[in-house]
Backbone as numpy.savetxt, mean C-alpha at the origin, in Angstrom:
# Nx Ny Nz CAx CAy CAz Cx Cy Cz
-3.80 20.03 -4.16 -4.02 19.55 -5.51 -4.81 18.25 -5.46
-6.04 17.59 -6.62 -6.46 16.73 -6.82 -5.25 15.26 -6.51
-5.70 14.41 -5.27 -4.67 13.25 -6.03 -5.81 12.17 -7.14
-5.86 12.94 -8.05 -6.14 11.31 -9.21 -4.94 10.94 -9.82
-5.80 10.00 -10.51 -4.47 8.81 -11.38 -3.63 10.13 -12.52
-4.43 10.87 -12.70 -4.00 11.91 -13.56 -2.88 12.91 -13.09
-2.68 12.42 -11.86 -1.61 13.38 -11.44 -0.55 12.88 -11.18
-0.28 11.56 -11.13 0.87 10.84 -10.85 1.84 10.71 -12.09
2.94 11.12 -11.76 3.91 11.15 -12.72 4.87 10.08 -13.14
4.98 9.96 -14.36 6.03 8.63 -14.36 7.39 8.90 -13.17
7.21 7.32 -12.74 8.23 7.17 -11.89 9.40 6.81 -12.19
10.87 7.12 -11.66 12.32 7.00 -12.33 12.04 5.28 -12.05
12.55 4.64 -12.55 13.36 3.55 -11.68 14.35 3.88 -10.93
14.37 3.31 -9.29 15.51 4.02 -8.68 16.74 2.74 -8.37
17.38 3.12 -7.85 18.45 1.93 -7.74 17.70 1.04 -6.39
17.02 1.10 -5.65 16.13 0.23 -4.66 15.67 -0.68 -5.27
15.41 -0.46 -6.77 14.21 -1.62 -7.23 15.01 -2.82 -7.86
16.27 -2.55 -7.89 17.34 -3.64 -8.39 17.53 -4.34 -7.04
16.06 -5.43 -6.35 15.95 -5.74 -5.32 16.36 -7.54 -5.86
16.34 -8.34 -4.90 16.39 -9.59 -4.98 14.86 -9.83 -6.21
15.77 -10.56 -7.39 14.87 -10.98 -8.34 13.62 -11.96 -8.07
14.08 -12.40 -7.09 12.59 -13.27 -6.48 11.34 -12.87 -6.32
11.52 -11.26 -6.14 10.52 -10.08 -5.75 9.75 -9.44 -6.35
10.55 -10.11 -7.70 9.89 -9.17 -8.49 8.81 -10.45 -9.55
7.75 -10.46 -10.09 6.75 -11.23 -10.68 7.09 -10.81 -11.86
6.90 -11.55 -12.95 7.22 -11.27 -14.48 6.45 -10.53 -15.39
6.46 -9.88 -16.00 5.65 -8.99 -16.83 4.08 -8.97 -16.87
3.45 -10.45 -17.09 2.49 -10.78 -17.53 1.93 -11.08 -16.19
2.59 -11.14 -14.97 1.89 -11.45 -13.61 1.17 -10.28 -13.68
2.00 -8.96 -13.79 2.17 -7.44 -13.04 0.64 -6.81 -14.38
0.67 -7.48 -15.16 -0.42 -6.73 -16.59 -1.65 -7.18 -15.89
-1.23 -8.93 -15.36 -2.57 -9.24 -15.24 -3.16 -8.94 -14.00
-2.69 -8.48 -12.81 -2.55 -8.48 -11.61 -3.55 -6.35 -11.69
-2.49 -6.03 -12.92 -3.02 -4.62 -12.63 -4.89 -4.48 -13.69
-4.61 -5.46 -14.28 -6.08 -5.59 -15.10 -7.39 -5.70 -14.14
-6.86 -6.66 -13.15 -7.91 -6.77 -12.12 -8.15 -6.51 -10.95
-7.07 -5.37 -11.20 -7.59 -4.17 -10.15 -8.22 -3.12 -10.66
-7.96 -2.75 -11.76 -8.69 -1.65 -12.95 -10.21 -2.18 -12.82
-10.38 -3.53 -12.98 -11.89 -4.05 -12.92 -12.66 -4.12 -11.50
-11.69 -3.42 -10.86 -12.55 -3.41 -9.20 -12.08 -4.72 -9.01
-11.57 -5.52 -8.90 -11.13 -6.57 -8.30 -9.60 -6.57 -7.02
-9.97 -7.46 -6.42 -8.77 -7.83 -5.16 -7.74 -8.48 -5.50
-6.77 -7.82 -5.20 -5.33 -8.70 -5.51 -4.31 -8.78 -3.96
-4.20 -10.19 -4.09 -3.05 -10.27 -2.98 -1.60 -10.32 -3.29
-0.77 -9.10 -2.29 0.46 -9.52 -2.70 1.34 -9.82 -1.62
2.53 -9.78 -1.71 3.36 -9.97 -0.73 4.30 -8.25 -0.80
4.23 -8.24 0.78 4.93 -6.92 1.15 6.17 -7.32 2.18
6.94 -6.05 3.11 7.71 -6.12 3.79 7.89 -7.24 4.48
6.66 -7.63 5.28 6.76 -8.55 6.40 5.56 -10.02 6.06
4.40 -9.26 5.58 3.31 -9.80 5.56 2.74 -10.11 3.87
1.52 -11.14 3.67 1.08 -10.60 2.91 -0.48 -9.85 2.77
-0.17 -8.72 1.92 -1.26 -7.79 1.88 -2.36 -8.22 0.43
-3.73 -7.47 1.00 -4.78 -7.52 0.24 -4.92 -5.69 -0.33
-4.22 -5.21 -2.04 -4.24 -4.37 -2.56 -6.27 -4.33 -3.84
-6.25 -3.35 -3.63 -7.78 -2.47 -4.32 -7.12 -1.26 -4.64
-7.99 -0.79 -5.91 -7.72 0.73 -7.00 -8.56 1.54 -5.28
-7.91 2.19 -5.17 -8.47 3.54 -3.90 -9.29 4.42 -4.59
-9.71 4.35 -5.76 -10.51 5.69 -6.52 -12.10 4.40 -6.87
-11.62 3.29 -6.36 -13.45 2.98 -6.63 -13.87 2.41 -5.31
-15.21 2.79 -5.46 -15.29 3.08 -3.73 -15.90 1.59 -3.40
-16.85 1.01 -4.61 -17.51 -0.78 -4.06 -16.23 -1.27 -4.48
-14.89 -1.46 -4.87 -13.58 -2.42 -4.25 -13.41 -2.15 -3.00
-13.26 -1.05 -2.36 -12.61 -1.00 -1.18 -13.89 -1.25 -0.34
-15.17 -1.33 -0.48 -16.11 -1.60 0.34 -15.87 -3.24 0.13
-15.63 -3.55 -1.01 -15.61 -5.52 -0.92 -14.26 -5.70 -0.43
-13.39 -4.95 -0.49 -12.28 -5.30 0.57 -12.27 -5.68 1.82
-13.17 -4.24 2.56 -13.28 -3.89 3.83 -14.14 -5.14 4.38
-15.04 -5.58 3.86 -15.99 -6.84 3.68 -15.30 -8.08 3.87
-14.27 -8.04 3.50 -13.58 -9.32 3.65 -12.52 -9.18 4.74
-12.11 -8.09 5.15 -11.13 -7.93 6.07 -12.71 -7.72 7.59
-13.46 -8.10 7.39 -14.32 -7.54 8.69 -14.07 -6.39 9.04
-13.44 -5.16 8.63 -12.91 -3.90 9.29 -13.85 -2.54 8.91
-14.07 -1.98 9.94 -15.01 -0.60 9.45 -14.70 0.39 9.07
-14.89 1.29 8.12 -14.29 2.17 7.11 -13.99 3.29 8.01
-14.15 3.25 9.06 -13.78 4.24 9.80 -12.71 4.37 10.57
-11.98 3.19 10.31 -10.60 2.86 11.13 -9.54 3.63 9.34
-10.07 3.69 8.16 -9.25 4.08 7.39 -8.34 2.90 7.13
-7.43 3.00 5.91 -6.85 2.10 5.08 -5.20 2.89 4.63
-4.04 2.09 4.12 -3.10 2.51 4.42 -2.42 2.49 2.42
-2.12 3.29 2.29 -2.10 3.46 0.08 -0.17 3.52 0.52
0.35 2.64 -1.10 1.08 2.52 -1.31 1.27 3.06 -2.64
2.55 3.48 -2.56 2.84 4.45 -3.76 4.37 3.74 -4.23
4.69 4.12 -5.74 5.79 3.40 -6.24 6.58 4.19 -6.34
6.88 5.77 -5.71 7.96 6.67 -5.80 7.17 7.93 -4.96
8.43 8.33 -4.02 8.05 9.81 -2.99 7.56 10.45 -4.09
7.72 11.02 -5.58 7.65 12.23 -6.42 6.02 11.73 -6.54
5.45 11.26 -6.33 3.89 10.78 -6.21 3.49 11.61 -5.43
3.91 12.09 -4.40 3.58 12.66 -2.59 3.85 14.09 -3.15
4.80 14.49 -4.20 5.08 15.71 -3.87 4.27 17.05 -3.23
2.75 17.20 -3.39 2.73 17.94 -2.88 2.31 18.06 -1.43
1.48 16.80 -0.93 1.64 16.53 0.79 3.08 16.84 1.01
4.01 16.76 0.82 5.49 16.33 1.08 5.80 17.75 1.28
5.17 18.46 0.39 5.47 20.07 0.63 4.98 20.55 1.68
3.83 20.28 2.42 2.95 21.18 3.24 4.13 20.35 4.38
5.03 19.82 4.42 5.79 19.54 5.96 6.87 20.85 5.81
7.10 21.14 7.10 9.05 21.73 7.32 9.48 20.87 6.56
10.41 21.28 6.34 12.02 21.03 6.06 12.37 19.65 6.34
12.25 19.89 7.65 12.92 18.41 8.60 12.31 17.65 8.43
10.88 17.63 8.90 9.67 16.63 8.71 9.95 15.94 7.47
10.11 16.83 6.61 9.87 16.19 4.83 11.01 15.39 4.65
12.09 15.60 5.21 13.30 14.98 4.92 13.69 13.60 5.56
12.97 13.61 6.91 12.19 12.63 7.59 11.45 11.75 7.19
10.36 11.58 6.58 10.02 11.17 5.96 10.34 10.62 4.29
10.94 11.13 3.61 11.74 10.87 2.69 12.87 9.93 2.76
13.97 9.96 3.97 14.87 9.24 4.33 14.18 8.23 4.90
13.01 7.37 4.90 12.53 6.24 5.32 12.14 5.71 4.18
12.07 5.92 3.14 11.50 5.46 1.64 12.62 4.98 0.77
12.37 3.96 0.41 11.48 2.60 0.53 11.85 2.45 1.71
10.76 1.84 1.90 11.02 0.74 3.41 9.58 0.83 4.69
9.35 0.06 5.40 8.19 -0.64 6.10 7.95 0.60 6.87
7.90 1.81 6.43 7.37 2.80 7.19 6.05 3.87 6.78
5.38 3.97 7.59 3.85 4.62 7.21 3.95 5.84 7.69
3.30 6.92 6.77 3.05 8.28 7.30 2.00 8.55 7.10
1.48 9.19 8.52 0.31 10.01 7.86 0.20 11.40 7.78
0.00 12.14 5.81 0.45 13.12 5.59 -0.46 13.70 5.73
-0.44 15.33 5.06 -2.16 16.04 4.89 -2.53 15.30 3.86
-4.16 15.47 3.79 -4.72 14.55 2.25 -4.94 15.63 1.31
-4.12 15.25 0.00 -4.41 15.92 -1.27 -5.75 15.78 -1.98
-6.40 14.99 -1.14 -7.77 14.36 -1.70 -8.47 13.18 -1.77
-7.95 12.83 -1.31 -8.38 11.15 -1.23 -9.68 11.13 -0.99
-10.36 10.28 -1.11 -11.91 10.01 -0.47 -12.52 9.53 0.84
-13.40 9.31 1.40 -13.61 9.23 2.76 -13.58 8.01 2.99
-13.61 7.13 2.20 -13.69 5.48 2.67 -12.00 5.19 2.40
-11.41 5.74 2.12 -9.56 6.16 2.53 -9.19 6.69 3.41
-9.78 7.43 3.74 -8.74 8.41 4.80 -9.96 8.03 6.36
-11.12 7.17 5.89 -12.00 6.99 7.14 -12.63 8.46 8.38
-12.14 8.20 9.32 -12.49 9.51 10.59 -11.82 10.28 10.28
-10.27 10.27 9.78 -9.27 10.98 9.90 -9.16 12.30 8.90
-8.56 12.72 9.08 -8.14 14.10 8.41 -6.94 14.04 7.14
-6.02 12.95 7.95 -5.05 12.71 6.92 -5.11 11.66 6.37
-3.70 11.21 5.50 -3.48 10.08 4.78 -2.74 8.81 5.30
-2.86 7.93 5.22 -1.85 7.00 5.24 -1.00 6.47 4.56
0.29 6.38 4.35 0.73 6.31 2.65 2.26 5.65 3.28
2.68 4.90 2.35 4.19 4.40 2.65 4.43 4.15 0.86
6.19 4.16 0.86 6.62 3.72 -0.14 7.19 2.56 -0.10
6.77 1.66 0.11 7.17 0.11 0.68 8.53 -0.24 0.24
9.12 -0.58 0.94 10.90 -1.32 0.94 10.42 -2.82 0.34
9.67 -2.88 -0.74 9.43 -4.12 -1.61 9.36 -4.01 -3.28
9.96 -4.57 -3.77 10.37 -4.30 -5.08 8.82 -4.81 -5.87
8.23 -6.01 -5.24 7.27 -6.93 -5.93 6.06 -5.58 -5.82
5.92 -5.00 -4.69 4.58 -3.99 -4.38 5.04 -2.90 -4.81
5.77 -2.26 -5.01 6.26 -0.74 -6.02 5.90 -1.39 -7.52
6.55 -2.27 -7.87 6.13 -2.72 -9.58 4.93 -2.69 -9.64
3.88 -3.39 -8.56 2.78 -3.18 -8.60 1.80 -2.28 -8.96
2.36 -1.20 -8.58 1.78 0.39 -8.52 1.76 1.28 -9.14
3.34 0.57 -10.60 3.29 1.47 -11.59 2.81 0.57 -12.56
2.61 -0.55 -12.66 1.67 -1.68 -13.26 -0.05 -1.62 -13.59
-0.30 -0.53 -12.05 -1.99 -0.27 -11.91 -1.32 1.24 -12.44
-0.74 1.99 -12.39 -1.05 3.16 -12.97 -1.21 4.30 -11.39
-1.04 4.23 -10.43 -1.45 4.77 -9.08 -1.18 4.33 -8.06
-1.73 5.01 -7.05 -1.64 4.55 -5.55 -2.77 3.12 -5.84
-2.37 2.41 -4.61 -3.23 1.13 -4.27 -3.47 1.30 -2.83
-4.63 0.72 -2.19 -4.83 0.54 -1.31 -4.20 -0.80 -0.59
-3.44 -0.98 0.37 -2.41 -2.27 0.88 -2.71 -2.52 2.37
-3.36 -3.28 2.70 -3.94 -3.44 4.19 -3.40 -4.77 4.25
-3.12 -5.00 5.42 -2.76 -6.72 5.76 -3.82 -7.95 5.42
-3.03 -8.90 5.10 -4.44 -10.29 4.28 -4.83 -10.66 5.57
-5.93 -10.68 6.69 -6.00 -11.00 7.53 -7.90 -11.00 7.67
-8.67 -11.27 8.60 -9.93 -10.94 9.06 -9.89 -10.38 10.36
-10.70 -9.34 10.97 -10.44 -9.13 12.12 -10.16 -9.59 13.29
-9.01 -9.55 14.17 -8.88 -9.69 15.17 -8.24 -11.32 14.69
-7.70 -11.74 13.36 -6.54 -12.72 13.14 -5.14 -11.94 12.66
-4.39 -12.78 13.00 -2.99 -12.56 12.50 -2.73 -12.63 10.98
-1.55 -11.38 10.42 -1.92 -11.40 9.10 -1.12 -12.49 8.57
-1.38 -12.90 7.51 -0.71 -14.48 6.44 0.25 -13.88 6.27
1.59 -14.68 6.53 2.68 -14.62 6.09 3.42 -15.75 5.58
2.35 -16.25 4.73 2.80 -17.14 3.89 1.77 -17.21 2.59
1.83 -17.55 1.19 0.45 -17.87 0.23 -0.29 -19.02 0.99
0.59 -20.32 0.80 -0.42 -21.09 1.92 -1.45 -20.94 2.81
-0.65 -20.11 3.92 -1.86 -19.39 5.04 -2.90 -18.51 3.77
-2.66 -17.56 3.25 -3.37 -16.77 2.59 -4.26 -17.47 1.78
-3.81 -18.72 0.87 -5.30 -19.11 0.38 -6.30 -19.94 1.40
-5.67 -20.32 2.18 -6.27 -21.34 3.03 -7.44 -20.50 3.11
-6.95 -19.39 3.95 -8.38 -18.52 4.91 -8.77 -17.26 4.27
-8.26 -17.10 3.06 -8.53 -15.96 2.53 -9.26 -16.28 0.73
-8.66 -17.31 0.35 -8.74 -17.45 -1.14 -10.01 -17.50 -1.70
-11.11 -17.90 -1.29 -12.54 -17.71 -2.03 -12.60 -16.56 -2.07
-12.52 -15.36 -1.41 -12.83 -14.22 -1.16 -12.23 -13.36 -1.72
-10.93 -12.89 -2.68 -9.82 -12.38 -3.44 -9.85 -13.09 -4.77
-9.64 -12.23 -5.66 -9.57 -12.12 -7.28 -8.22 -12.35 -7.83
-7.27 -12.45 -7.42 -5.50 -12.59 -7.79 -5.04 -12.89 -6.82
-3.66 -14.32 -6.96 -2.54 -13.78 -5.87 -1.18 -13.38 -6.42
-0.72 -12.44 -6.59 0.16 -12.39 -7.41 1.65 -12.86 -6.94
1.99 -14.04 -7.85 3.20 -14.96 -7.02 4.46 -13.96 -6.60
4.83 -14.45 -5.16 6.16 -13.72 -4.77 6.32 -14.01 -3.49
6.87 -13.49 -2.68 7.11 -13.48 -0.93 7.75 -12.10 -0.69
7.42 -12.70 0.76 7.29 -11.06 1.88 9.40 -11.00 2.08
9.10 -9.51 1.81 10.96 -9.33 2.25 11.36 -9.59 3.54
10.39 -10.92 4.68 11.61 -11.23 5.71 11.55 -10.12 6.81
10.56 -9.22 6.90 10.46 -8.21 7.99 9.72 -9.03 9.34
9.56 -8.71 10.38 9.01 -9.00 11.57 7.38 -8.77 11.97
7.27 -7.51 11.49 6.14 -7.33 11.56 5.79 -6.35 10.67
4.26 -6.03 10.42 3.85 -4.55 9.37 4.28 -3.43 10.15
4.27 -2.54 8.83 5.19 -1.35 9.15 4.71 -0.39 9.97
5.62 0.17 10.72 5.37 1.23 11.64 4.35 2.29 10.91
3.62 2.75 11.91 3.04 3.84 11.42 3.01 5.58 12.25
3.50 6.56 12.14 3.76 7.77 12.03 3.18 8.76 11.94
2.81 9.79 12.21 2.23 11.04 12.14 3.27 12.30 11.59
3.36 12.92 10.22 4.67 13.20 10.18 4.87 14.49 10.58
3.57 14.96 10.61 3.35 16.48 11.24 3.66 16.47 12.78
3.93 15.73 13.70 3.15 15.74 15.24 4.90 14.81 15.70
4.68 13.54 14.70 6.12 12.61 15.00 5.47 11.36 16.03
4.22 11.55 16.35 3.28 10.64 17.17 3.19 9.40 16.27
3.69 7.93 16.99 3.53 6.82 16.61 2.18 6.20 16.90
1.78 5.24 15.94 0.70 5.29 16.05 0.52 3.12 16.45
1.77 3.20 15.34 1.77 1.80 15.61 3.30 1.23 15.20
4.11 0.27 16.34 5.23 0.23 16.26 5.82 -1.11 15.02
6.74 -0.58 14.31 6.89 -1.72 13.39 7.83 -3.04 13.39
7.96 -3.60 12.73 9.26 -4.93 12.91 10.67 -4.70 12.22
């Protein structure tokens, strides 16, 4: 099936998102935060461990001025965050049983899969065949997502071959001319960015904190 914005279904609120109120940004952060991503613009937020640099995944010059600022080549691919599994449903289908349930029992939380792609575009999914997708164990980056209306693109705030900001401080220091929003909050206290997975295969790709 097509993944556009048109296919994503309202999401429940689940009992995960009744997270530490710190996490969560106030109404008018989350309107304005999702306004200027609608306009092709960069927004930084805070995730699991780190903070990340989020872009709309359906326009292709954001994620090229992303990729631009992260020094990274579109061929390494980019990692989309979603604000509820029922988003995934139908990648979620093409697994077994186990696989799917596997994957499911890690949501929310700092874990990455890569599923089949329902469609995504090539400056998303890069060389690869599949997707990269997590439902982040962060209350501030799920609000996010049903705020933009979709998946977001969520890569670490970093330039190549630096360590990613895990702090706003660090993040405007070396990042702030270059990004359109930071949307106030902090990282949930993880160690490092999240593991990443193969959910068909079970092949790690990259180990998490």
């Amino acid at each position: 099936m097509p993944a556009d914005k048109s296919d994503v279904p309202d999401a429940p609120v689940r009992p995960a998102d009744q997270d530490d109120p710190a996490l969560r940004p106030d109404w008018w952060q989350l309107q304005q935060a999702a306004a200027i991503l609608a306009a092709g613009g960069i927004v930084a937020h805070a995730t699991e461990a780190v903070w990340g640099l989020a872009c709309d995944p359906w326009q292709e010059d954001a994620v090229m001025a992303l990729l631009a600022v992260k020094d990274r080549p579109w061929e390494k691919g980019l990692i989309l965050i979603a604000a509820s599994p029922d988003w995934l449903a139908g990648p979620l289908a093409e697994l077994p049983e186990r696989k799917r349930q596997q994957v499911l029992d890690s949501w929310p939380g700092a874990n990455t899969w890569l599923l089949p792609n329902p469609g995504f575009p090539p400056w998303i999914t890069g060389r690869y065949s599949k997707v990269a997708v997590r439902v982040p164990g962060h209350a501030q980056a799920r609000a996010l997502c049903r705020a933009a209306g979709g998946f977001l693109v969520s890569t670490s705030a970093n330039r190549a071959g630096r360590p990613p900001a895990r702090t706003d401080l660090v993040l405007r220091l070396h990042l702030g001319a270059d990004i359109d929003y930071v949307l106030a909050g902090r990282t949930g206290g993880g160690r490092a960015p999240s593991r990443i997975r193969d959910a068909e295969t079970g092949v790690e790709l990259r180990a998490g904190g």
